[in-house]
C-alpha positions in Angstrom: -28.3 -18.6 -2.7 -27.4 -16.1 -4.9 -23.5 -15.6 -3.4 -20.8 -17.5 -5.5 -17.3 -18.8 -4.4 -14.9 -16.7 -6.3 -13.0 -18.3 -9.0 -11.5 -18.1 -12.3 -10.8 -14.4 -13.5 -11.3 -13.3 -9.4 -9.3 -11.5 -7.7 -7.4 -13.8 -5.3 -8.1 -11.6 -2.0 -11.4 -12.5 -3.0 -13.5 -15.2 -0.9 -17.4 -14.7 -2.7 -18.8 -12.5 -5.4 -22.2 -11.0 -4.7 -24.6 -9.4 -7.4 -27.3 -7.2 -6.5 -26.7 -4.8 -9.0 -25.5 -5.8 -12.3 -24.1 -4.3 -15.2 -21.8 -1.1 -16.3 -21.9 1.5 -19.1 -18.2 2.5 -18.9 -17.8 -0.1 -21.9 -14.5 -1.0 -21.2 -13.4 -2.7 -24.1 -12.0 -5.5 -22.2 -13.8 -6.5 -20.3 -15.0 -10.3 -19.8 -18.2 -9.8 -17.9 -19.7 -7.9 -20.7 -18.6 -10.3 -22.8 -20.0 -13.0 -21.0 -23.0 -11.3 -20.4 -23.6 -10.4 -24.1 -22.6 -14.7 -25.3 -25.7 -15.4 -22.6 -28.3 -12.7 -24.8 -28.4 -10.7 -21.8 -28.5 -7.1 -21.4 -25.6 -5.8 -19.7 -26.8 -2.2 -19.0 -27.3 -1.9 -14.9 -30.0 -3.8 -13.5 -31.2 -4.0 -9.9 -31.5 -7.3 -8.4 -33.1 -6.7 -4.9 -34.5 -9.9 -4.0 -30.3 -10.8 -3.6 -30.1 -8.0 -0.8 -31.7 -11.2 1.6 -29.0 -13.6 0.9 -27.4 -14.6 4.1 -23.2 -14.1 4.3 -20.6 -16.8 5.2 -19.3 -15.6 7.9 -16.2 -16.8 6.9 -13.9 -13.4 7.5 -12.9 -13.7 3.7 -13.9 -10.8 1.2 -16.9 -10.1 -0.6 -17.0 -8.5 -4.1 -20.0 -6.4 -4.3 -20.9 -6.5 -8.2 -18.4 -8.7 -9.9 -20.4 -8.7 -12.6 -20.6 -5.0 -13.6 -19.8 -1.5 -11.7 -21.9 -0.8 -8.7 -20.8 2.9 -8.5 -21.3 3.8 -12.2 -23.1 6.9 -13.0 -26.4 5.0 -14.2 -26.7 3.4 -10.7 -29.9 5.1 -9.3 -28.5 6.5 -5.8 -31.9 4.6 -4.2 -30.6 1.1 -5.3 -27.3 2.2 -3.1 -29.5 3.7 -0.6 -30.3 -0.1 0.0 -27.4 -2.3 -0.6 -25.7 0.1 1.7 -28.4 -0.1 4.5 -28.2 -4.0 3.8 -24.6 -4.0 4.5 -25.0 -2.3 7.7 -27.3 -4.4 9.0 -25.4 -7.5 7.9 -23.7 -9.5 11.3 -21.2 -11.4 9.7 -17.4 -10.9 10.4 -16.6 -10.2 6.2 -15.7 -7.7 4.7 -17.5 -5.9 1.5 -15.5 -5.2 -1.3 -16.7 -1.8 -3.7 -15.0 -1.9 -6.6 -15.6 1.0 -8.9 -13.7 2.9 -12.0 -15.9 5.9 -10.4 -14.7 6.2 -7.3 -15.6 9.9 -7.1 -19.6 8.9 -6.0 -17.3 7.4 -2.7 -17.3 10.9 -2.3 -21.0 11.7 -2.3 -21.9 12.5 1.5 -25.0 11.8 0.9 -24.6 7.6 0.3 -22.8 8.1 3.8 -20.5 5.7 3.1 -19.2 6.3 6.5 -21.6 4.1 8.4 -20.1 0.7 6.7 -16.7 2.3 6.9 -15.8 -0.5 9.4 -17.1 -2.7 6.9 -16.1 -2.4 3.6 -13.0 -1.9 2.0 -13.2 0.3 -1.4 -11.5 -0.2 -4.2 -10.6 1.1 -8.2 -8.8 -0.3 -10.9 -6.3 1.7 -12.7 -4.3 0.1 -15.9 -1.6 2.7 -15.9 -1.3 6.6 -15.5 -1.5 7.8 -19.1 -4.9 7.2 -21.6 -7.2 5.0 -21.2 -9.2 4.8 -24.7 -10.4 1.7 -24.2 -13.0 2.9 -21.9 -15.9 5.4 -21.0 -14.8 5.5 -17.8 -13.3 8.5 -15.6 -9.7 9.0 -16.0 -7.2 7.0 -13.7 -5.7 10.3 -12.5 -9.7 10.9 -11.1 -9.6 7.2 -9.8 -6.4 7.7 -7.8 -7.1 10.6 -6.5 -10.8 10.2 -5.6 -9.3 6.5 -3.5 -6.7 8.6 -2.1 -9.2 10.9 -0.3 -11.2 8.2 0.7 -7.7 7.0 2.7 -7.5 10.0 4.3 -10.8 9.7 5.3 -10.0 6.4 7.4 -11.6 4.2 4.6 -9.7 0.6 4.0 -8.4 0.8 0.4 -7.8 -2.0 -2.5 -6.2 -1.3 -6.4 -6.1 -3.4 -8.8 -3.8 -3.1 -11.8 -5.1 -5.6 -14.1 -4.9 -5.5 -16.8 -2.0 -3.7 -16.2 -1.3 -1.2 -19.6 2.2 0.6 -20.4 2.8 3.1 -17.6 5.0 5.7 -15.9 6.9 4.3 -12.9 7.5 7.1 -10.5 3.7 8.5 -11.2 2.5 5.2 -10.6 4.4 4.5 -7.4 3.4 7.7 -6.2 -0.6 7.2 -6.5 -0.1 3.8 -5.0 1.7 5.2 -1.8 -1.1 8.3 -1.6 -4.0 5.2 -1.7 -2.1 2.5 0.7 -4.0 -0.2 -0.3 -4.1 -3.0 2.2 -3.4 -5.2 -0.9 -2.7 -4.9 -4.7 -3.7 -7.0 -6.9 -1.4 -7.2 -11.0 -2.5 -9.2 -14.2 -1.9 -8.4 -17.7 -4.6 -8.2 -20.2 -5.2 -12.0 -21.1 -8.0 -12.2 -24.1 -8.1 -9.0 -25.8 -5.7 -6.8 -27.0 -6.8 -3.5 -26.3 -4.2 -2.1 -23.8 -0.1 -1.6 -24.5 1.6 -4.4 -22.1 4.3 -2.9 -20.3 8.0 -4.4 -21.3 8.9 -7.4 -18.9 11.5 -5.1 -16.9 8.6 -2.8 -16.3 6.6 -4.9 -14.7 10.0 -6.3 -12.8 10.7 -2.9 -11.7 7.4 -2.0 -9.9 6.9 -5.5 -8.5 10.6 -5.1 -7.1 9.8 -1.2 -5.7 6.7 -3.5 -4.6 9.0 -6.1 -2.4 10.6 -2.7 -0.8 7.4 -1.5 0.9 5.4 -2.4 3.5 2.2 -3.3 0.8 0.5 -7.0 0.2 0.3 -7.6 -3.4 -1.1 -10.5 -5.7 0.2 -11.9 -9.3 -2.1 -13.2 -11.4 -0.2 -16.3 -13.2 0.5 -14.1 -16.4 2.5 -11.7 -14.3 3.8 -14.4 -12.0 5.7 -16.3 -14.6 7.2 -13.2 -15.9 8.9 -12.3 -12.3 9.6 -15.7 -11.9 11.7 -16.0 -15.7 13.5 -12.8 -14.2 14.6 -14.8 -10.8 15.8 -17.3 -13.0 18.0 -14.8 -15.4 21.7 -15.2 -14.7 23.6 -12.5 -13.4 
């Protein structure tokens, strides 16, 4: 069985991660599944695992990260290999749900994947690190990212972000992408083994996770944002 239990690095809304297709060329500086990739003499340009399209699903109502180990929706994904991870999804009978994850979210857009017959299915998702530059990557901008996820709300279309790791930002343009995408949960972390992004100051990140506790959205700290909130309950007055 080629589905893992999620664990480690995962995103805690996540029950299993699930590779058909593998690999990214957005390069994101980074990132740890490159790394890892690369420290096991692998390739990690994409790569098409179809023989993983049979694997059966838990059935266990928990979430499912379609390509954990890469970007299923970057550009060098051939749209036939979508063709059929897409067809498999439909035809899957178990109560999860798919998670697909992409910095590109604008081929979310592309009628002809016809996203629209999983819609009931899946839950798509991006990652954005912060509203300003991202030179740490190839991929598209995070203004594309919000947007393209925000259209894919209005379209009826389940929605996930994840802010990890979460880079120096701008707190009213920020809030206002995260209220046009209504994510049914948000997931925060700060950039753990690298130093590539510009951490946000401590009352940053207190200020968006307190705007946070005044909506109506689910959100998740990883323990590196966690501790930080936590040190800020503890402050005296």
């Amino acid at each position: 069985m080629t589905l893992n239990k999620a664990k480690g690095r995962m995103f805690k809304s996540v029950g299993w991660t699930w590779n058909p297709i593998w690999g990214c060329t957005h390069d994101c500086k980074y990132c740890w599944a490159r790394a890892l990739t690369e420290r096991w003499g692998k390739e990690f340009h994409p790569q098409f695992r179809e023989k993983f399209l049979e694997d059966p699903m838990p059935n266990d109502e928990s979430w499912i990260f379609v390509g954990s180990m890469g970007d299923v929706f970057c550009d060098e994904v051939p749209d036939s290999w979508l063709y059929q991870l897409i067809l498999t999804i439909l035809r899957d009978n178990s109560n999860n749900k798919f998670l697909l994850q992409s910095k590109n979210p604008r081929r979310f857009l592309d009628k002809d994947l016809d996203l629209d017959a999983v819609k009931e299915k899946v839950i798509l998702g991006t990652t954005i690190e912060t509203n300003r530059l991202t030179p740490w990557t190839k991929a598209p901008s995070t203004h594309e990212r919000a947007y393209c996820l925000s259209q894919m709300k209005l379209n009826g279309f389940k929605t996930f972000l994840s802010l990890e790791p979460l880079s120096d930002f701008d707190f009213g343009e920020l809030a206002s992408w995260i209220m046009s995408i209504q994510p049914e949960a948000i997931e925060i972390g700060l950039e753990n083994y690298t130093s590539h992004t510009t951490r946000p100051t401590d009352e940053k990140i207190c200020q968006l996770t307190n705007w946070l506790d005044k909506t109506w959205f689910e959100y998740i700290l990883k323990e590196n944002v966690e501790s930080i909130c936590c040190a800020e309950l503890r402050r005296p007055e």
